[in-house]
Structures are given as C-alpha cells and as structure tokens.
C-alpha positions in Angstrom: -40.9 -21.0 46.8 -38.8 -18.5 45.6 -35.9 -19.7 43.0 -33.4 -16.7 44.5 -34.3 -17.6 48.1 -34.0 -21.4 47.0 -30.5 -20.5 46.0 -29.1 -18.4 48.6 -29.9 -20.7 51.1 -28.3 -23.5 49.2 -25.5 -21.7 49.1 -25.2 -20.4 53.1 -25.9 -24.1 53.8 -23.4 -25.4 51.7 -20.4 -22.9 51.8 -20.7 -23.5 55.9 -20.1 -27.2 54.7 -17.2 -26.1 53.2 -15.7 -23.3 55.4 -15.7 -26.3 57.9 -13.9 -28.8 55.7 -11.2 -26.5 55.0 -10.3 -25.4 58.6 -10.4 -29.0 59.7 -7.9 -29.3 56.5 -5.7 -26.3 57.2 -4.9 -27.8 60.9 -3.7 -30.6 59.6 -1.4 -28.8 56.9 1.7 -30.5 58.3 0.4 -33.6 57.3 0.6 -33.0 53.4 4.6 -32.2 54.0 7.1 -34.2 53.0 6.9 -37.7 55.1 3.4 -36.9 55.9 0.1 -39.0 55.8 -0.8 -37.2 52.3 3.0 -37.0 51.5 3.0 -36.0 47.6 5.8 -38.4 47.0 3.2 -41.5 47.8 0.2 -40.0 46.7 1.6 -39.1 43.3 2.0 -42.6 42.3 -1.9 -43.6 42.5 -2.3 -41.9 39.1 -0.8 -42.2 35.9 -1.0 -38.2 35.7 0.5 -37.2 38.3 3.1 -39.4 38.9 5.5 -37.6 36.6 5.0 -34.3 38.7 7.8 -35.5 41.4 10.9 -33.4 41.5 12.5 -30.1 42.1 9.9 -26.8 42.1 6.9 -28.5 41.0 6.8 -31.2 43.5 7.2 -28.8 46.4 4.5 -26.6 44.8 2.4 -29.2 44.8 3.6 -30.7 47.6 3.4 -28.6 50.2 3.5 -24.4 49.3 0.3 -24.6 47.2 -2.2 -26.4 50.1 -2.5 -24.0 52.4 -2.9 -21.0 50.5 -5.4 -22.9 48.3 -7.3 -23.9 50.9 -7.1 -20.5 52.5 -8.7 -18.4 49.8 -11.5 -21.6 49.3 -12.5 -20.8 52.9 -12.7 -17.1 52.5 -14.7 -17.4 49.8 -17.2 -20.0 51.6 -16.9 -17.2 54.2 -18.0 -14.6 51.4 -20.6 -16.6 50.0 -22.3 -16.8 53.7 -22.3 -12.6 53.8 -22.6 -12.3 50.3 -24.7 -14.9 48.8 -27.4 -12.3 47.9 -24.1 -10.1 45.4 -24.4 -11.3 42.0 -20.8 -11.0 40.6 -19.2 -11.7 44.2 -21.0 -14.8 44.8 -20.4 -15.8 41.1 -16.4 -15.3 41.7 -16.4 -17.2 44.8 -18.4 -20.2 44.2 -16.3 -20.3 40.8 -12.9 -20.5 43.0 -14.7 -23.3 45.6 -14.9 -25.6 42.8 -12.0 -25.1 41.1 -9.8 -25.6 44.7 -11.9 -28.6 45.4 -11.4 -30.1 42.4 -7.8 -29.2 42.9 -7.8 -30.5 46.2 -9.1 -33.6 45.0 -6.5 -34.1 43.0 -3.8 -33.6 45.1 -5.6 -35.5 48.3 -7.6 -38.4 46.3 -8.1 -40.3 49.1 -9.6 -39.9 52.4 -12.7 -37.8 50.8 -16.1 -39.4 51.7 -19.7 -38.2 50.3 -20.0 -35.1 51.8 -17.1 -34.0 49.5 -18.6 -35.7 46.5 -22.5 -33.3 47.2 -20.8 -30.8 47.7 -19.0 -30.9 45.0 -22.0 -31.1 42.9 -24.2 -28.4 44.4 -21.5 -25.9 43.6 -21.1 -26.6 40.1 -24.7 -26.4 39.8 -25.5 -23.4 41.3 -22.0 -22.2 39.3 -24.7 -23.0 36.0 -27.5 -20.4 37.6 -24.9 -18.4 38.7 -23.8 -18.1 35.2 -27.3 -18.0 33.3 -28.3 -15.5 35.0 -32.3 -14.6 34.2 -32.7 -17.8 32.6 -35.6 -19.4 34.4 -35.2 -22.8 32.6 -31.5 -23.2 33.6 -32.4 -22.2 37.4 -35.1 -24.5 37.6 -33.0 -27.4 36.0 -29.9 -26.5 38.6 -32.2 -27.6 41.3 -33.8 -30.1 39.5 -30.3 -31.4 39.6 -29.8 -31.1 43.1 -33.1 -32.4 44.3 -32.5 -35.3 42.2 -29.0 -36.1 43.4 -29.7 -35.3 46.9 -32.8 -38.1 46.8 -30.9 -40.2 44.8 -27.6 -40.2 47.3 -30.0 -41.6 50.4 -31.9 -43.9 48.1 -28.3 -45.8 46.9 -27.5 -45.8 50.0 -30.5 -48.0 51.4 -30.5 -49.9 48.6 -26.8 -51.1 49.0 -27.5 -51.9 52.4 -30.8 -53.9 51.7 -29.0 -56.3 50.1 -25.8 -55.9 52.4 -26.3 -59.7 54.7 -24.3 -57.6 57.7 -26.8 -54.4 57.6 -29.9 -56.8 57.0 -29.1 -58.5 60.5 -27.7 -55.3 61.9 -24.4 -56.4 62.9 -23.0 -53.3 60.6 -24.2 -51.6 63.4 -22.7 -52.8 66.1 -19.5 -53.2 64.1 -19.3 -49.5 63.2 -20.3 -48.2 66.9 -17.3 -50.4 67.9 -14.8 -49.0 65.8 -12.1 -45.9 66.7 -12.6 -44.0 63.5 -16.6 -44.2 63.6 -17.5 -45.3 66.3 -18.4 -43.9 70.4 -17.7 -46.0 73.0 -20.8 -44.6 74.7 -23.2 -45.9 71.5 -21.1 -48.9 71.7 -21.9 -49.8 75.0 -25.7 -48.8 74.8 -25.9 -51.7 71.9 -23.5 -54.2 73.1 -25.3 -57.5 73.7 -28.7 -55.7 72.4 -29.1 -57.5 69.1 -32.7 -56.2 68.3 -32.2 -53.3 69.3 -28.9 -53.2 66.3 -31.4 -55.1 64.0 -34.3 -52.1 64.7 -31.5 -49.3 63.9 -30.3 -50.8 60.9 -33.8 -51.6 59.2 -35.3 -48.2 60.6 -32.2 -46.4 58.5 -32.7 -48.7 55.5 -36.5 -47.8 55.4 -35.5 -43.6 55.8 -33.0 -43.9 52.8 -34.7 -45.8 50.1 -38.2 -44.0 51.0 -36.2 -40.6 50.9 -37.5 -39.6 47.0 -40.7 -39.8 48.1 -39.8 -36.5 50.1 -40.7 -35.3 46.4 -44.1 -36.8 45.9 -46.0 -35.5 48.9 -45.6 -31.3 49.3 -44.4 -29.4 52.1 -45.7 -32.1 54.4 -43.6 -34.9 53.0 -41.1 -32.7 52.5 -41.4 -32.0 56.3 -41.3 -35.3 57.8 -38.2 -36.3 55.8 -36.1 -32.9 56.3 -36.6 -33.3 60.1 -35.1 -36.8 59.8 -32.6 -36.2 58.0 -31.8 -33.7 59.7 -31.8 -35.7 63.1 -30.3 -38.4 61.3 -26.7 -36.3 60.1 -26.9 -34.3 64.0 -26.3 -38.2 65.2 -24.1 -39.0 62.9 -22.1 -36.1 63.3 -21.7 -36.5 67.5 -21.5 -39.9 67.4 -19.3 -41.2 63.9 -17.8 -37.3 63.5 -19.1 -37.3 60.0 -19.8 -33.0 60.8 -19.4 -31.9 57.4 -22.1 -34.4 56.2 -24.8 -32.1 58.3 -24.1 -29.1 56.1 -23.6 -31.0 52.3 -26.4 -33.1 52.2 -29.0 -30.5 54.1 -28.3 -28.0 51.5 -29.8 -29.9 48.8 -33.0 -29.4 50.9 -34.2 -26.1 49.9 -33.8 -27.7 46.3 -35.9 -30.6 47.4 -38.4 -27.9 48.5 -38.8 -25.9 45.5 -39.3 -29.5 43.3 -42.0 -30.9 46.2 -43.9 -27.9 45.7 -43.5 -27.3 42.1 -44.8 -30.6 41.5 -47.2 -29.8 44.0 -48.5 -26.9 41.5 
C-alpha cells in the first residue's frame, strides 16, 4: 500500500473526527462562561498550573474570549486538511495548529475528554513527524508503525481490563450501561432487560473482538478485513446507541495504518 495514500486517508478520517468534535464544542460555547459547566474559575483549581491564572484579563482570555476562536480555526483547518490533505505545506500548517489547539483545549477543558480525544491526539502528532520528515521513508514507516500499534494496542487494553472486570465477565456492565441516560438507549435497554444471556453473549463477544484485535496485524488483507468491518460495525453501534460519534472517525483512522503494517509484514 501506498505510504502517501496511507497518509492522506489517515488524515481525511481523522480531521472529520475532529471537525465533528469541535462543532459539537462550539455549540456548547456558553457553557465555558463564567458560571458555566467548564466555568474557568472551577476548572482552574484541578491543577497546580493553572490555578494561579484567575483574575482580571488573563482569566477572561482564558476563560471565555480564547474558546471559540480557538476552536474555530482547529475546525477550519480539519476542514482544510479534508480538501487539502494531498498540499504539502498546507496540510503541514494545519495539522500543526490541530494539535497545538487540542492540546490547548485540553488544558483548559481537562475533563470530560474520553479516548477518542486521547487517538486522536496521537495520530496527529504522528503524522505532524511525516509531515515534517518529509522524503524520509524510515520516519514515515515508523509514524504508522506508531499508529498501527496504538490503534491495536487501545482495543486490546480495553478487553483485557474487562476480562478481569467481575461486572463485564457476567455481563451486567451491559445491562447497566444500556440503562443509563448518558450512555445508554432506552430501546437497547428494553431489548436486554430480563435477557441475562443474551447481556452475558454481548459482553464476552466484545471482550473476544478487543483482545484478539492485534491479530488484525498477523493475517494480511484478509485479517485485516474481518476486523476493520467489525470495528467498524462495532463504533456505528456505539455511536447510535451510547452517542460516542466521534469514536467512529478516531479509532478508524488508525486503519489505513493498520493496513500498510498487515501487508508489510505480509511482504
């Protein structure tokens, strides 16, 4: 597979991810004001670095005047990148000002973020190392290296915490999480309610997709196959039923990277 190809869809998967994340973010805008649910004035005191930045012009700065222009230009340049990807020096700007407003955003916002924030993170500052290197075989190869590794890795953690979770071993994580507001759907909630196997079948059947999910590296395009379609089906669920939209875009844009290494060890 082709390392530029590999890369630019990468990064039209991933800056989608992110053009999402910040419109979602810009409508709730009023919420990071001043007696809002991200109100600096509370989130300020989590850290020991930030909780001196609480008065006059730098608090309202970072308060309120600097979150939705920030998140502003970080969508217009996911927007760029989608157009773009293929323009050296524009993509290279752009991906460049994604991190560095996440990061920011992070900062300012530390809770509330969830993996999807976390891989996307991560994809962009390796592809921000191609980007960079430009030419330099070794370094691309290594960027998805990264990626492919980090993308197996985040599904493999992730079944191996719930193996040895008691509540996700009997499948009453299930049931629970279908039954909640935040998560859940009262219409998935219902179709398990009083269906204990079926709960246990869902939960061990998840379990067995993550922790076998590196193995999507082992067996070619065909493994590769089998496990994209999956996962793919497995984030489209969880993003009609739990919300979790953004999740769709982050962790299937380490695919492509997942590709290139299947094959290359394939070679």
């Amino acid at each position: 597979m082709d390392l530029d190809l590999t890369y630019t869809l990468i990064l039209i998967l991933a800056s989608t991810g992110v053009l999402i994340a910040s419109a979602e973010l810009l409508t709730l805008r009023a919420e990071f004001a001043d007696g809002g649910l991200f109100d600096w004035n509370v989130l300020r005191t989590l850290s020991r670095a930030t909780i001196s930045i609480g008065t006059d012009r730098s608090r309202h700065l970072v308060s309120h005047s600097f979150f939705s222009p920030a998140l502003g230009g970080r969508a217009l340049a996911a927007l760029l990148l989608i157009i773009f990807s293929n323009n050296s020096g524009l993509s290279t700007v752009c991906v460049l000002v994604v991190i560095a407003v996440s990061i920011a955003l992070y900062w300012r916002a530390p809770i509330g973020l969830d993996g999807s924030d976390q891989m996307s993170l991560i994809t962009f500052v390796a592809v921000a190392i191609y980007k960079l290197f430009p030419g330099d075989v070794h370094i691309a190869q290594a960027s998805l290296w990264f990626i492919a590794i980090q993308g197996c890795l985040s599904y493999f953690v992730a079944g191996i915490a719930k193996v040895f979770s008691p509540v996700w071993r009997s499948g009453e994580a299930v049931r629970r999480i279908l039954s909640t507001r935040t998560y859940g759907s009262s219409v998935a909630a219902n179709l398990v309610s009083g269906r204990h196997a079926i709960c246990v079948v869902l939960s061990w059947l998840l379990m067995l997709f993550e922790c076998s999910f590196p193995l999507a590296l082992a067996f070619g395009k065909t493994g590769f196959a089998i496990f994209a379609v999956l996962g793919i089906l497995f984030h489209i669920t969880n993003a009609v039923i739990m919300g979790l939209n953004t999740f769709v875009w982050a962790f299937v844009a380490t695919y492509p990277a997942i590709l290139f290494c299947a094959i290359s060890l394939r070679q």
